[in-house]
C-alpha positions as CSV (number, residue, x, y, z in Angstrom):
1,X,8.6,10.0,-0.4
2,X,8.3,8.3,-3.6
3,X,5.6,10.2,-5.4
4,X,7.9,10.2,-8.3
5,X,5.6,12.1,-10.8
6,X,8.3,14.8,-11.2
7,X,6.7,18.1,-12.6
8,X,2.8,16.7,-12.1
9,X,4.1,16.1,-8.1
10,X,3.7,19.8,-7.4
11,X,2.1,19.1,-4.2
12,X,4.5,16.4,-3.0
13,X,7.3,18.1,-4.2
14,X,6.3,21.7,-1.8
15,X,5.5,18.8,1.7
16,X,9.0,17.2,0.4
17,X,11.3,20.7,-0.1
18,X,9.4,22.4,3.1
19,X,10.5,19.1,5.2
20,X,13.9,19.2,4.5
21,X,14.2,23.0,4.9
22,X,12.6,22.5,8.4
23,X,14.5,19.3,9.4
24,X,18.2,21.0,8.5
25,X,17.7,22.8,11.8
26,X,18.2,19.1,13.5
27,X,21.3,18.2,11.6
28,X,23.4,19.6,14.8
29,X,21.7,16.9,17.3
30,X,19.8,14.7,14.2
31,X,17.8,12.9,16.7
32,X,15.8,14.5,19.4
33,X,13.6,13.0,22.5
34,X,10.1,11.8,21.1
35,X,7.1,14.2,21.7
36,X,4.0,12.9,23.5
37,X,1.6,13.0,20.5
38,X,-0.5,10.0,20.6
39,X,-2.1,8.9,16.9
40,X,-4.9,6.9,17.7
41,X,-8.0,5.2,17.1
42,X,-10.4,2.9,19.5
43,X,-8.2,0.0,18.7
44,X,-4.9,0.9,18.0
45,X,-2.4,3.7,18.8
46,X,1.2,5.2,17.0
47,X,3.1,5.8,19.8
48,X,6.0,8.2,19.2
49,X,9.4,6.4,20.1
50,X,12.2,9.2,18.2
51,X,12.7,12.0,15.8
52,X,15.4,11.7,13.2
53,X,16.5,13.6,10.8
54,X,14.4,12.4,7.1
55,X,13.6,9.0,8.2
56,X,13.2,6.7,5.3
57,X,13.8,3.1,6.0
58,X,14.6,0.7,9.0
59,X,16.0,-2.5,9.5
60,X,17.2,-5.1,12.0
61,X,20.6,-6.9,11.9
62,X,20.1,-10.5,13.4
63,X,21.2,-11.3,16.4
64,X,20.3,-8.0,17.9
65,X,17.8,-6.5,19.9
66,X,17.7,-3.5,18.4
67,X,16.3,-1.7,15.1
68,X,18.5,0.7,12.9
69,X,17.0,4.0,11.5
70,X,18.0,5.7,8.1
71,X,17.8,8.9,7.7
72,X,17.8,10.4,3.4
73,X,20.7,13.0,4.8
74,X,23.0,10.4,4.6
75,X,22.9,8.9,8.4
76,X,22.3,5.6,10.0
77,X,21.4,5.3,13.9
78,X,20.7,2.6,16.7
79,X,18.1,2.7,18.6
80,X,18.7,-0.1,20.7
81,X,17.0,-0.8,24.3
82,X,14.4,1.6,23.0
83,X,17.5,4.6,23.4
84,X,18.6,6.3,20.0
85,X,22.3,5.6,19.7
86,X,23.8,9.6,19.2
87,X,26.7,8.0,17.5
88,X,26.0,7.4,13.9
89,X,26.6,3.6,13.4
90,X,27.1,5.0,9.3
91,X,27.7,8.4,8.2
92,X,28.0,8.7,4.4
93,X,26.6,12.5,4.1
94,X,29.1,13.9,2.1
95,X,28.4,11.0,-0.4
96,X,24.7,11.7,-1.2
97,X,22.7,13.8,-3.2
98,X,19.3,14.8,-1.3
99,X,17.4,16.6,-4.2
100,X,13.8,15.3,-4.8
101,X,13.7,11.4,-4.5
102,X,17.7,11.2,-3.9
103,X,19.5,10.6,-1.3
104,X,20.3,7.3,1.1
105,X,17.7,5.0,0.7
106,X,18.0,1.4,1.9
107,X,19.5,-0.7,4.4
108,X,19.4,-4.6,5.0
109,X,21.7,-7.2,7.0
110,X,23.1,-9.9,6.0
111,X,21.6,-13.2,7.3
112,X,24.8,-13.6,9.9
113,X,24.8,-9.8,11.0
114,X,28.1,-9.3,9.9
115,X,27.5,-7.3,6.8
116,X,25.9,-3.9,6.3
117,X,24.2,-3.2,2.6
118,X,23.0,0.5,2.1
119,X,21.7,1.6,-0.9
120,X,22.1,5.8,-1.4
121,X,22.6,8.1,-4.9
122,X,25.6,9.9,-4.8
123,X,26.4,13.5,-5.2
124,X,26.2,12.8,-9.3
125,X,22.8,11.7,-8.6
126,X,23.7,8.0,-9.7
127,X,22.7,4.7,-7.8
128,X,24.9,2.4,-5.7
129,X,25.0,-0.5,-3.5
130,X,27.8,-1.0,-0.8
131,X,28.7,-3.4,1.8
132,X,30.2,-2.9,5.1
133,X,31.5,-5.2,7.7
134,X,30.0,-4.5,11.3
135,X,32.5,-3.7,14.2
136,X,31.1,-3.6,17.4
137,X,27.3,-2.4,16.2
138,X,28.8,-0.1,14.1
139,X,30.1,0.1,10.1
140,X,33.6,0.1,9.7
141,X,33.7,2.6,6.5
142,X,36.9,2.0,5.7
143,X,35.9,-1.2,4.4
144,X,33.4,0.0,1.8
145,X,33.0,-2.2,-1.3
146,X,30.3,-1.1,-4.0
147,X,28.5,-3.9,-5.3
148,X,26.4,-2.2,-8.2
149,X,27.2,1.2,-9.8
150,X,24.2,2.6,-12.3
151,X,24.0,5.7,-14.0
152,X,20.2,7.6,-12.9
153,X,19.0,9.6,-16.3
154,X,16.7,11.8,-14.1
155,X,16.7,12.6,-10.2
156,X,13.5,10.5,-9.7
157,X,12.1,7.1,-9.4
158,X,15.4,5.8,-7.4
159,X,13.1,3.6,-5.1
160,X,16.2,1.6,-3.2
161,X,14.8,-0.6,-1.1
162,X,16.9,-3.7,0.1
163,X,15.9,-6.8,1.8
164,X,17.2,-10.1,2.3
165,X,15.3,-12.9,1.6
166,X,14.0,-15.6,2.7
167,X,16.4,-17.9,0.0
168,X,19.4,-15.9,2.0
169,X,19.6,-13.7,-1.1
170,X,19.5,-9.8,-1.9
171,X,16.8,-8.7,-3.4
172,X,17.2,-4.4,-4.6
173,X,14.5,-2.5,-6.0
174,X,15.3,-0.1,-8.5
175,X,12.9,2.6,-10.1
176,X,12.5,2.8,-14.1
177,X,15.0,6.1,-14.4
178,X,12.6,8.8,-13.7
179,X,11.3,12.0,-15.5
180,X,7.3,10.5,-16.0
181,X,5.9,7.6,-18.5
182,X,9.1,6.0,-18.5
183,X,10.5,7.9,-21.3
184,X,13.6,5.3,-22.2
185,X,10.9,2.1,-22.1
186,X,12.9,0.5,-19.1
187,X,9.9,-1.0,-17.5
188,X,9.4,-3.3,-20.0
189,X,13.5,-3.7,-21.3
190,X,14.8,-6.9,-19.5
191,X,18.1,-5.8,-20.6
192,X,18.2,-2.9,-17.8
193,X,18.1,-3.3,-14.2
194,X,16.4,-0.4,-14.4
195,X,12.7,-0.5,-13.5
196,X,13.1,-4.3,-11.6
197,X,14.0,-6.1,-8.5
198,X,17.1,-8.1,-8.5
199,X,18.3,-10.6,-6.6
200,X,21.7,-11.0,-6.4
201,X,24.4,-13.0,-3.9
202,X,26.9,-10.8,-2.4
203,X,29.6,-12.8,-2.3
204,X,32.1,-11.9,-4.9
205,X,32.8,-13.9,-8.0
206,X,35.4,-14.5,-9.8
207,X,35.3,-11.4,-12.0
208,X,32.0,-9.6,-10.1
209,X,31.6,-8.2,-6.5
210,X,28.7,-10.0,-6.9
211,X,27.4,-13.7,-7.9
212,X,24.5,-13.9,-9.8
213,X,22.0,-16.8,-8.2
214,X,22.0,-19.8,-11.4
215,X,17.9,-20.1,-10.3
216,X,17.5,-16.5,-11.6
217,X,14.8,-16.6,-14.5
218,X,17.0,-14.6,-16.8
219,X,20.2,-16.6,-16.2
220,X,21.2,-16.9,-20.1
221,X,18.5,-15.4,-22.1
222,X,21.0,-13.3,-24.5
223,X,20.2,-10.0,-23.8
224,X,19.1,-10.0,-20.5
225,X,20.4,-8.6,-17.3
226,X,20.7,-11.5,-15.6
227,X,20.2,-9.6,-11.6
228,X,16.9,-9.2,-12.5
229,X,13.9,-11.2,-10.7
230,X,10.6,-9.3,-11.4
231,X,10.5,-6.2,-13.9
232,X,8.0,-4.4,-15.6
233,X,8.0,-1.7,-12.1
234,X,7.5,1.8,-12.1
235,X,9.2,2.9,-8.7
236,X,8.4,-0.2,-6.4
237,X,9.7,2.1,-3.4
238,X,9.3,-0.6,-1.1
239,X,8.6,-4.1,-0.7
240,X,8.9,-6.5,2.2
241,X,8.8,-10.8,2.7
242,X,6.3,-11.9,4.7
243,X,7.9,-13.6,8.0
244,X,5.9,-16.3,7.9
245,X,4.5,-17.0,4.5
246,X,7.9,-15.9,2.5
247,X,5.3,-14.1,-0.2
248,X,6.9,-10.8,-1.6
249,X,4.9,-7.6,-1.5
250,X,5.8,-5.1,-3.8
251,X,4.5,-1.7,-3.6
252,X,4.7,0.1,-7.1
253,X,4.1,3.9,-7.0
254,X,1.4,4.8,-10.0
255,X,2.2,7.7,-12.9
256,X,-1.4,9.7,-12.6
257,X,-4.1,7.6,-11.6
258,X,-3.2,4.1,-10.0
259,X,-1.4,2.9,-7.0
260,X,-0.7,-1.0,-7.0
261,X,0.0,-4.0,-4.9
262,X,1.5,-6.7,-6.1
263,X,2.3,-10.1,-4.5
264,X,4.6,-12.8,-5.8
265,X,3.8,-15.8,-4.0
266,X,7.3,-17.7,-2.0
267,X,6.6,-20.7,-4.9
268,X,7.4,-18.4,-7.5
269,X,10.8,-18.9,-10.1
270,X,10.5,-15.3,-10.7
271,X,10.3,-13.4,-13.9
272,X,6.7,-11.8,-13.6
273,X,6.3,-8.8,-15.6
274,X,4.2,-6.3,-13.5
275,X,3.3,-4.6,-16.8
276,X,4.6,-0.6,-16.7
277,X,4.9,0.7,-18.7
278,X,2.8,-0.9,-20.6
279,X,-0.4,-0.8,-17.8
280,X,-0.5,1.4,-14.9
281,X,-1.8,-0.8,-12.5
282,X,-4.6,-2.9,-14.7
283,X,-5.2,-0.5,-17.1
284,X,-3.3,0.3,-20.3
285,X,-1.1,3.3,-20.0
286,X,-1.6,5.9,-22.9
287,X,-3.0,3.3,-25.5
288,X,-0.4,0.6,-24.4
289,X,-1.4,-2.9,-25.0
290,X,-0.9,-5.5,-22.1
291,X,2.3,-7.7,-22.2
292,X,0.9,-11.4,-22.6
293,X,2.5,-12.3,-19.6
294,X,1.6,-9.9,-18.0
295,X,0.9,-10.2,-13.8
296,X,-1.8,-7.8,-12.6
297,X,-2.0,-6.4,-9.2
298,X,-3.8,-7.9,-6.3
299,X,-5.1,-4.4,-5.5
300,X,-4.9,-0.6,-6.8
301,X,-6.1,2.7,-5.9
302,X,-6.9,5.4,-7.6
303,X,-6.0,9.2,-6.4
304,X,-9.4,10.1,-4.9
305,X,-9.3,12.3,-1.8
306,X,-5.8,13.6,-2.2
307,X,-4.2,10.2,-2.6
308,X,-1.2,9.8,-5.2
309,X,1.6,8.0,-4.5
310,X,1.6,4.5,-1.9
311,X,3.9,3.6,0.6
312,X,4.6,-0.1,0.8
313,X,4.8,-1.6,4.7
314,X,4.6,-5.2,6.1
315,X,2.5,-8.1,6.4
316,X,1.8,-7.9,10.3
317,X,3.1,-11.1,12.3
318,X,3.5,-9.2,15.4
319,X,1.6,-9.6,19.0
320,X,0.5,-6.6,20.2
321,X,-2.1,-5.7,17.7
322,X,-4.3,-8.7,17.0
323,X,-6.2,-6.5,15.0
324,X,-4.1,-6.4,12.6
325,X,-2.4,-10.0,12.8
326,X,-1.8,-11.6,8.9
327,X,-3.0,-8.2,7.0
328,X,-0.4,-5.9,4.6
329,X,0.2,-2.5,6.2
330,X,0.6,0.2,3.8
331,X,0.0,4.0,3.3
332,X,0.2,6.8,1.0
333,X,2.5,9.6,0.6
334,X,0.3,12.6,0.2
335,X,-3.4,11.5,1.8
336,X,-1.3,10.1,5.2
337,X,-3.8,7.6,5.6
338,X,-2.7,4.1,7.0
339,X,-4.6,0.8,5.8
340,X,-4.5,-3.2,6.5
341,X,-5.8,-5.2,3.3
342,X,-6.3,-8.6,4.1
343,X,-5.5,-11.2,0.9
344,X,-6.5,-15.0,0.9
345,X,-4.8,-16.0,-2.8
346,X,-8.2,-14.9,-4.6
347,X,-10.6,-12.0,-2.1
348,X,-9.2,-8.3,-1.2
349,X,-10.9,-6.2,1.6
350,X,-9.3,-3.3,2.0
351,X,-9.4,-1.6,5.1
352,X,-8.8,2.0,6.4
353,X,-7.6,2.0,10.0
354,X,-8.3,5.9,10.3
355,X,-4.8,6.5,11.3
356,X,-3.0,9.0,9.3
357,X,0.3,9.8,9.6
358,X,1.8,13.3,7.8
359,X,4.3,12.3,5.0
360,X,4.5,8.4,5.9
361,X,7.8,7.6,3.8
362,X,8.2,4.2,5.3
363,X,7.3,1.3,8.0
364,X,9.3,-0.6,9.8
365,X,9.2,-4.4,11.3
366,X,11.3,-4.6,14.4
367,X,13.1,-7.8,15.7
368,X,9.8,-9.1,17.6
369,X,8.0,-8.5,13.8
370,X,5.9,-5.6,15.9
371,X,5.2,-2.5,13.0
372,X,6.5,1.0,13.0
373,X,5.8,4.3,10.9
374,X,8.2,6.5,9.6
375,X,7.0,10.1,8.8
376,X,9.6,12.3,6.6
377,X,8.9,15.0,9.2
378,X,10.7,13.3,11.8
379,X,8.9,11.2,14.0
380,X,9.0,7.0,13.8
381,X,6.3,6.0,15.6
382,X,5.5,2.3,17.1
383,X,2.0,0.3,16.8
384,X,0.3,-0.5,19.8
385,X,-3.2,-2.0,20.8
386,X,-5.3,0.2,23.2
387,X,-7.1,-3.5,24.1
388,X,-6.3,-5.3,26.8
């Protein structure tokens, strides 16, 4: 998920059609029983904990013992005392779009639990947000508000990640509009959300379902779209806060030949251009010259050995894996390989942890801050350390 190079993803696109063909036979049940297949190394183990139907994000409401698992068809479930909820706690599938990266996206809580926000492309192939108030662990849809509306020129680069931060604000990520190279310049067009995270409060204004935070570094530069925090992003499919640090990871899927990370340390004001496109990564993009503010990434890739697109995760503050404890967990999309890089404000060491996980779409951080891996082909599996 999130490969995003549209005609030259050939390769992605065949793993991504073939999954959903084979997943629609789940659609009656759309979560099964995990199986017993073990991925692991002599350190550290996925342990298989459900199968849902497209797996693509997860998130925990506060307050709760429990972590919430969307699924791209258009379906929300609870797993909660390590049970998969068979009720859908939201069921929006009539309202999504599923072709290539479409489909629903993201999910975050608000800081009190009492608010749902979900982040899906409709049938139109266009990009919302939308709130809904929680009733009993579940969404009450009839009280659906959209926040943001935007039209989508092409049916790729949607990213949709959502995540509260730790300033109690929503931060969205949004993909530069697809097809490949950027074709409309939104990457580097501060007057489109398009291609940018935002941050936004959701409490409605007087005029807005929305409020726009005054500390936003765009807040009345004529022009500008005021939502946005960080731009310059070519499909940041998904970024995360550290749970201890409050540094934001962002995890920008590359055109052909780089995959970045980027990380905006919890001091920032925001406003750092991450250069698409402009640069891929740290390297001009077809004769592009680099923006003078431009803010390179702490780390790329290149597309060696079957890599080609990343898949953000989390900075690991759990217990059960000291091996991991205080590195960035990430992975990539078509190589399945899981890594840890470990960053002290200056040195990189990348690490690969010799896991791989077939069509890694997502992670997920559950209440305890203890890491999980969502494949696209079903399975969310849980990290655990084989020592004692």
């Amino acid at each position: 998920m999130g490969a995003g190079k549209a005609t030259l993803d050939i390769g992605g696109f065949i793993m991504l059609a073939r999954s959903i063909i084979v997943l629609s036979f789940l659609s009656a049940a759309l979560i099964a029983p995990p199986s017993s297949a073990v991925i692991a190394t002599e350190e550290i183990q996925l342990v298989p904990v459900g199968v849902f139907a497209t797996p693509v994000d997860m998130a925990v409401r506060p307050g709760e013992d429990a972590y919430y698992v969307v699924q791209k068809v258009g379906l929300i479930h609870a797993v909660r005392a390590g049970i998969p909820d068979p009720v859908p706690v939201l069921n929006v599938v009539d309202q999504v779009s599923t072709q290539l990266e479409q489909g629903l996206l993201g999910l975050a809580f608000s800081p009190t639990g009492d608010e749902m926000y979900v982040y899906l492309t409709d049938t139109e192939g266009d990009s919302h947000i939308y709130e809904y108030v929680m009733n009993g662990g579940y969404a009450d849809a009839a009280t659906q508000r959209e926040l943001i509306q935007l039209d989508q020129p092409f049916a790729n680069h949607n990213a949709g990640n959502l995540e509260f931060g730790p300033d109690g604000y929503l931060y969205a990520s949004l993909g530069d509009g697809g097809s490949g190279g950027d074709p409309e310049g939104n990457g580097q067009n501060i007057g489109s959300m398009l291609g940018s995270i935002l941050r936004i409060d959701p409490t409605p204004g007087e005029d807005e379902p929305y409020t726009i935070p005054g500390t936003n570094p765009f807040v009345g530069v004529e022009g500008a779209a005021e939502e946005i925090w960080a731009y310059g992003l070519r499909n940041p499919w998904k970024f995360s806060f550290d749970r201890v640090t409050g540094d934001l990871w962002i995890a920008d899927v590359g055109q052909e030949l780089w995959e970045e990370i980027n990380v905006q340390p919890a001091t920032s004001p925001g406003g750092e251009n991450y250069g698409w496109n402009a640069m891929e990564g740290s390297h001009p993009y077809e004769g592009g010259t680099e923006p003078a503010n431009h803010t390179p990434p702490i780390f790329e890739y290149g597309h060696e050995n079957g890599a080609c697109s990343i898949t953000g995760g989390y900075v690991y503050r759990g217990d059960d894996v000291p091996a991991l404890q205080g590195k960035y967990i990430y992975g990539d999309w078509c190589e399945g390989s899981i890594h840890a890089l470990s960053y002290d404000g200056e040195d990189v060491v990348d690490e690969d942890l010799e896991i791989d996980v077939p069509q890694i779409a997502s992670f997920g951080e559950g209440p305890d801050g203890e890491l999980y891996a969502l494949s696209l082909a079903g399975t969310v599996f849980r990290f655990e350390s084989l020592l004692e």
